[in-house]
N, C-alpha and C positions, 0 to 999 in steps of 0.2 A: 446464446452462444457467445454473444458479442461481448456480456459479461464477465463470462471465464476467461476470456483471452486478454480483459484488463487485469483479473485478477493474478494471472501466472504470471505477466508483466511484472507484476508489482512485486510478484513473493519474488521473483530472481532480483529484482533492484534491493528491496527490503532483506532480501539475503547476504546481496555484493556490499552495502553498506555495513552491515554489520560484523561482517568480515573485517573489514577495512577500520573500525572501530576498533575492533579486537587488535588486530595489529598494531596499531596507536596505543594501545594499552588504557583504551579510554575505560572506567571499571565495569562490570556486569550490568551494574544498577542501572546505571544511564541508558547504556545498549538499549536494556529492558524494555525503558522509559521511548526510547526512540523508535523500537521496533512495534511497541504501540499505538501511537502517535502514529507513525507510518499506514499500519493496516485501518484507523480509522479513515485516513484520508482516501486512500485507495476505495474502500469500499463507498464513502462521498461521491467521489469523483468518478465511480464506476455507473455508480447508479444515475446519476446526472449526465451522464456521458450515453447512454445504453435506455434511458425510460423512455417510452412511447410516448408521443403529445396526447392528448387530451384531446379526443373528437368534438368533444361537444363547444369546447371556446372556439 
């Protein structure tokens, strides 16, 4: 559960910025480039944010 609620986090931010891109008139390509980049991170940082420890160390 705790997972999805990093995730929708991320898609409103990774949405708000590329709004915000578009409006700058920054071209498609980059956005593209950006909003990729963006969902790798998020899901990094979801999963490192959100795993269980390891019982056994």
């Amino acid at each position: 559960m705790s997972f999805g609620i990093y995730i929708v986090g991320y898609v409103i931010l990774i949405v708000g910025l590329a709004i915000g891109a578009n409006l700058l008139h920054v071209p498609p390509k980059w956005i593209g480039v950006g909003i990729v980049c963006m969902i790798g991170l998020a899901i990094i940082h979801g999963v490192t944010a959100t795993r269980q420890k390891d019982p056994t160390s």
